[in-house]
N, C-alpha and C positions, 0 to 999 in steps of 0.2 A: 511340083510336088516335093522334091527331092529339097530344093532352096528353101521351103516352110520346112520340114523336119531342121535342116539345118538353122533356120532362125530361132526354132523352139529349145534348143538343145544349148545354144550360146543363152539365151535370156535364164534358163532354168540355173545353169551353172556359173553363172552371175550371182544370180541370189541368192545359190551356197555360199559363195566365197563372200558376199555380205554379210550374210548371218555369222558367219566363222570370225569377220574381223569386229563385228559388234561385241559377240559374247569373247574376244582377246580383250578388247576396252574394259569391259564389263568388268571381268579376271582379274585385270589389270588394276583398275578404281579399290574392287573387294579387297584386294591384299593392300591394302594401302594402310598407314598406324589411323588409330579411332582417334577424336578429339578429345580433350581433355572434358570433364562436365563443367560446364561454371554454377559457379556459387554465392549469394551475395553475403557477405559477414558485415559487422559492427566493431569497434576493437574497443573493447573495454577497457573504460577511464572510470576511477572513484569517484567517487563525490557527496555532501552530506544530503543525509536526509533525515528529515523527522519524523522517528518511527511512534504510529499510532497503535490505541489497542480501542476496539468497541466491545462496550458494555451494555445489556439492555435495563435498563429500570423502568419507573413509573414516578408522575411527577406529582407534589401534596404540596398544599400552601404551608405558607412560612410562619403565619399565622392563624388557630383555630378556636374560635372561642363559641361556645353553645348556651343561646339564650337561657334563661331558667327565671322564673320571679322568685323573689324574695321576702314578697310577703302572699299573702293566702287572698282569696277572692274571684267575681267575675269580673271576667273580659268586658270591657265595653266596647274597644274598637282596635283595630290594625292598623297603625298611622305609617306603613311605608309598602313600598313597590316588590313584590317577591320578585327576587333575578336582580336588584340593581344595589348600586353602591353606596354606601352607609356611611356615616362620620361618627368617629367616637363621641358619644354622648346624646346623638341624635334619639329622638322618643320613638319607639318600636311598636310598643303597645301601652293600653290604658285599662287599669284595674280600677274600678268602682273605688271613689275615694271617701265615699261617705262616712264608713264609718269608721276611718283613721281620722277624718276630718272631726269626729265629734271625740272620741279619744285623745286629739292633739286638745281640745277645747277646754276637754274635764281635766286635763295635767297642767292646764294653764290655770284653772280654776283653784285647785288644789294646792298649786303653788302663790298664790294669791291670799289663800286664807291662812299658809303657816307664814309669809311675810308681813301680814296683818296683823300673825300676834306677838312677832317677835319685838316688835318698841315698847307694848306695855309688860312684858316678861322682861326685860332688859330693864328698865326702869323699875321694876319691883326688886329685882337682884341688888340693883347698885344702894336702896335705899335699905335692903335690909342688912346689906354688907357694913355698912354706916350704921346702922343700928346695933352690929354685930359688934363694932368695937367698944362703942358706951353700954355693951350690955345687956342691951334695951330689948335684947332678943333672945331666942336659945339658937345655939351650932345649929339644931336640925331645921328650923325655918330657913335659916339661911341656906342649907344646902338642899335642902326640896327647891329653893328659889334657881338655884345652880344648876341642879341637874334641870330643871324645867324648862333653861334659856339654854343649854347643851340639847335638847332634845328637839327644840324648834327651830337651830339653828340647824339641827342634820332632818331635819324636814325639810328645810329649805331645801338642802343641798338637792336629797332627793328629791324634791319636786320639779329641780332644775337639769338631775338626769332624764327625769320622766319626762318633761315637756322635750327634752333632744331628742328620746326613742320615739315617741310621737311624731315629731316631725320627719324622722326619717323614716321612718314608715309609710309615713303622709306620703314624703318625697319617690318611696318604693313604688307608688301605685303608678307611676309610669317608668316605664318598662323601658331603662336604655342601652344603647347599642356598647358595649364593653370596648372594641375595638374599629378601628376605621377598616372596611373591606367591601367584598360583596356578600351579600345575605341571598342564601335561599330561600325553599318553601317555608311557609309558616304550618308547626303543625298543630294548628288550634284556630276557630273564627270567634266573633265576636259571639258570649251567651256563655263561652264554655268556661267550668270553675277550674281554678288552680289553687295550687298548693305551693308556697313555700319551699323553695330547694326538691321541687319533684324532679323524679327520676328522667322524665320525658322532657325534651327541651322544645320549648317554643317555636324556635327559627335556629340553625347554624350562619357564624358569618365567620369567612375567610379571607385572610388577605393573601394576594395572589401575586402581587408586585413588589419584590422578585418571587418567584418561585423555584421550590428546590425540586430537586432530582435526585433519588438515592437510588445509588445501584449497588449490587456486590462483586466485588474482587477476590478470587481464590489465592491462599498464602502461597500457593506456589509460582504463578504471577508474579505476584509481588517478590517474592524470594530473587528469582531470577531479574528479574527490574533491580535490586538491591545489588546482587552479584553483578551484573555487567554495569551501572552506573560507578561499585565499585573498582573494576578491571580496568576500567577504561574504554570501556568499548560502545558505551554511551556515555554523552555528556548533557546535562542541562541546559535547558535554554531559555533560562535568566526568566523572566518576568510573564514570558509566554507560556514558561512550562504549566502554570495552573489555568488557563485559559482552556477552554469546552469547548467542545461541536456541539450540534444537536440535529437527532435525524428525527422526525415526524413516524407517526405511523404508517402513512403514505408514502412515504421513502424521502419526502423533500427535506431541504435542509435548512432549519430554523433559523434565518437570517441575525440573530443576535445572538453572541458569544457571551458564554459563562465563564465563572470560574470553582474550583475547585476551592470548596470552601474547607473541609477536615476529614480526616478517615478517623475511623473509630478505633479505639483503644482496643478492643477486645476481639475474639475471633466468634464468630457460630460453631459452636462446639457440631451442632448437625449437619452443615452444610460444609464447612472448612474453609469459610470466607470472611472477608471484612466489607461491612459499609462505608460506602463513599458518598460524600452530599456535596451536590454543585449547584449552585444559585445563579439564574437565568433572570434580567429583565424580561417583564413582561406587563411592557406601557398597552398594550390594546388587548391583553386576553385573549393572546391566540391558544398560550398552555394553558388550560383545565387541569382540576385535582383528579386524579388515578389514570390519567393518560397516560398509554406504553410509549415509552420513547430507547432510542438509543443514542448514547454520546460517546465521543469521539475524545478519546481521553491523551494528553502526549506524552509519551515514554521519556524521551531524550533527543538528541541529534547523531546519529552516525554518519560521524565526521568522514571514515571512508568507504561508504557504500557501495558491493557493485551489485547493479542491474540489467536483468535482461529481459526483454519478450518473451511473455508466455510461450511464442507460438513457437521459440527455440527450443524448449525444453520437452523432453519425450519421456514416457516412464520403460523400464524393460520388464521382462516376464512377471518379474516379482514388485514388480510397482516402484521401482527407484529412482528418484531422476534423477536423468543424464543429459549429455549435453555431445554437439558435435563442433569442433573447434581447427583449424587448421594452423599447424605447424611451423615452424621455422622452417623446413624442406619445402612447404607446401601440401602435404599429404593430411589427409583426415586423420583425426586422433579422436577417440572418444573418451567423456570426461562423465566420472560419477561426481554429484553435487547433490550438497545437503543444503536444500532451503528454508528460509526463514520465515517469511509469508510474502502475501500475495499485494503488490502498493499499487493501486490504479491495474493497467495491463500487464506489468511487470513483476518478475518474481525478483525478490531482493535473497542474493546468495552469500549464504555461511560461510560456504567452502568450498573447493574445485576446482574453480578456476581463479587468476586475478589478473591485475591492471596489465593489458598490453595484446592479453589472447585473443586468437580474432576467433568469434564466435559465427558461427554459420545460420541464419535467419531464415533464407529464401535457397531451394534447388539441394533439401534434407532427404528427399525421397529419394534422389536421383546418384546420391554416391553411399560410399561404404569406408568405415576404418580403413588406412593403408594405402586409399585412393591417391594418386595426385590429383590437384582440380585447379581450375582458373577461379581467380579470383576478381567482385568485383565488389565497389563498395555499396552497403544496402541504403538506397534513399529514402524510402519510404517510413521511417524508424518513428518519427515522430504522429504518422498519422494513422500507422497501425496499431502504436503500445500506449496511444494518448499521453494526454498530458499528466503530468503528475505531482498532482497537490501538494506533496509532501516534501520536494523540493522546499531547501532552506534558498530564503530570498539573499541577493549580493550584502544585502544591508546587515545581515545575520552571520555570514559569515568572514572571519575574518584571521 
């Protein structure tokens, strides 16, 4: 009995001086220095880019021309396709020709019988003119004989206007296309009467290929566009700078590039902007007249742009972005920065930071100003902040 007490007593006071040199380790591990946090940065290099601005407009053909007859009468028929495309000159409609057709007939006629009198009126003059000098006459026959061939010879003439308006009138009763485009609804059928230059047009036809795009630009835009291309702080880029995007209503993006055709001389006294027009191929009719679009206009190049991931950038209490950067020591440094806008995932920055600072990406939450941290580089750069369209190509720059 005695030897179990004693077995109990050695096992129990065992397990104290275990537990005792567990929690020494324990002690021991806890006071040890913390590890630094790591961090992945980017180290920021310049480089150009081409800075864009979007605008929204709406797009109108280039050319608009609206039916109207020319001369008065009924319809007889609609000789073309509503919705398709027209050729200049093509017959549109047809106005009862009958009674231009008898009109053209009667100035034919009319002209016929003052041409008829004009040899023996001519012949009467010349003989009494000849009579006139032997005498044989008085001044006033001879001048009744003059005015009389002066008065059939401006019959002629006028019966020779008259037989033209006739026929162009004739010619009016079918109804042709002004312009080569596409035509829409007709707004009249066969039966119904017209008029002469009425108010209401028959059919509109527009051509659509190219089509323009006007949007407005506010002068202070433009102001600033002016100032930094003067500074230097953009520069042109030659033959491309008038060259257009174009984004659909849908968001997609209009496979054929425009150009920047003229801004307008004058400003909207209401709005405090200028018109811009850019001309878009459009061989299949994908752009319609009054369709909202936006285009992708180019500023310039900035030749030393830096960029960075949105996801670096943080705002503080008061909304201002800043930035976290690590030092020549190693130590976190916070950085206030004024941005410029927003290029693909990237913020493209004014001012703040520049070329060489390592800017901290990945493991933001995990440190503070002042910290030391480990540093590691961020790999992931390209497939987080995308690609970015606005990159000037090797060929551009030089």
């Amino acid at each position: 009995m005695k030897s179990n007490s004693k077995t109990g007593i050695i096992i129990i006071s065992a397990f104290i001086v275990f537990c005792f040199m567990l929690t020494g380790c324990g002690e021991k591990k806890m006071g040890g220095p913390m590890p630094m946090p790591e961090v992945a940065v980017i180290t920021i290099q310049t480089k150009p880019v081409i800075t864009t601005t979007e605008l929204p407009g709406r797009t109108s053909a280039n050319l608009v021309a609206e039916v109207r007859p020319q001369v008065s009468g009924i319809i007889q028929k609609r000789l073309f396709t509503e919705g398709s495309d027209v050729k200049e000159g093509q017959p549109l409609f047809q106005i009862d020709p009958a009674l231009y057709q008898v009109a053209l007939d009667n100035a034919k006629a009319a002209l016929a019988r003052s041409e008829a009198q004009l040899s023996t009126i001519q012949l009467r003059e010349t003989r009494l003119k000849d009579l006139l000098v032997e005498k044989a006459v008085s001044q006033q026959d001879y001048d009744d004989a003059s005015a009389a061939l002066k008065q059939v010879q401006a019959d002629i003439q006028y019966g020779k206007a008259s037989v033209e308006t006739a026929r162009i009138n004739l010619q009016y009763t079918t109804i042709t296309a002004p312009i080569s485009g596409r035509i829409g609804r007709s707004n009249v059928t066969g039966g119904a009467l017209v008029t002469a230059h009425q108010p209401v047009a028959l059919a509109t036809i527009q051509k659509i290929d190219p089509m323009y795009v006007d949007v407005t630009q506010s002068t202070a835009d433009i102001l600033k566009l002016r100032r930094q291309l003067q500074e230097g702080q953009l520069s042109r880029n030659g033959e491309s700078q008038r060259q257009v995007r174009l984004l659909l209503d849908d968001n997609s993006e209009y496979p054929l590039q425009g150009k920047l055709q003229f801004q307008d001389v004058s400003v909207d006294p209401t709005s405090g902007s200028v018109v811009l027009r850019m001309a878009f191929p459009n061989p299949k009719g994908v752009l319609m007249p009054g369709m909202f679009v936006r285009t992708i206009v180019q500023e310039g190049i900035h030749k030393n742009a830096i960029l960075v991931p949105q996801q670096a950038v943080s705002r503080d209490p008061k909304g201002n972005p800043q930035i976290l950067i690590v030092d020549k020591d190693g130590k976190v440094q916070q950085k206030q920065l004024t941005l410029d806008r927003a290029i693909g995932n990237e913020w493209l920055i004014s001012s703040g930071i520049e070329q060489g600072d390592q800017v901290i990406i990945e493991g933001i939450s995990k440190v503070k100003p002042g910290i030391p941290v480990k540093v590691v580089p961020f790999e992931n750069r390209g497939k987080n902040s995308g690609a970015n369209t606005n990159a000037v190509p090797p060929a551009q720059t030089k």
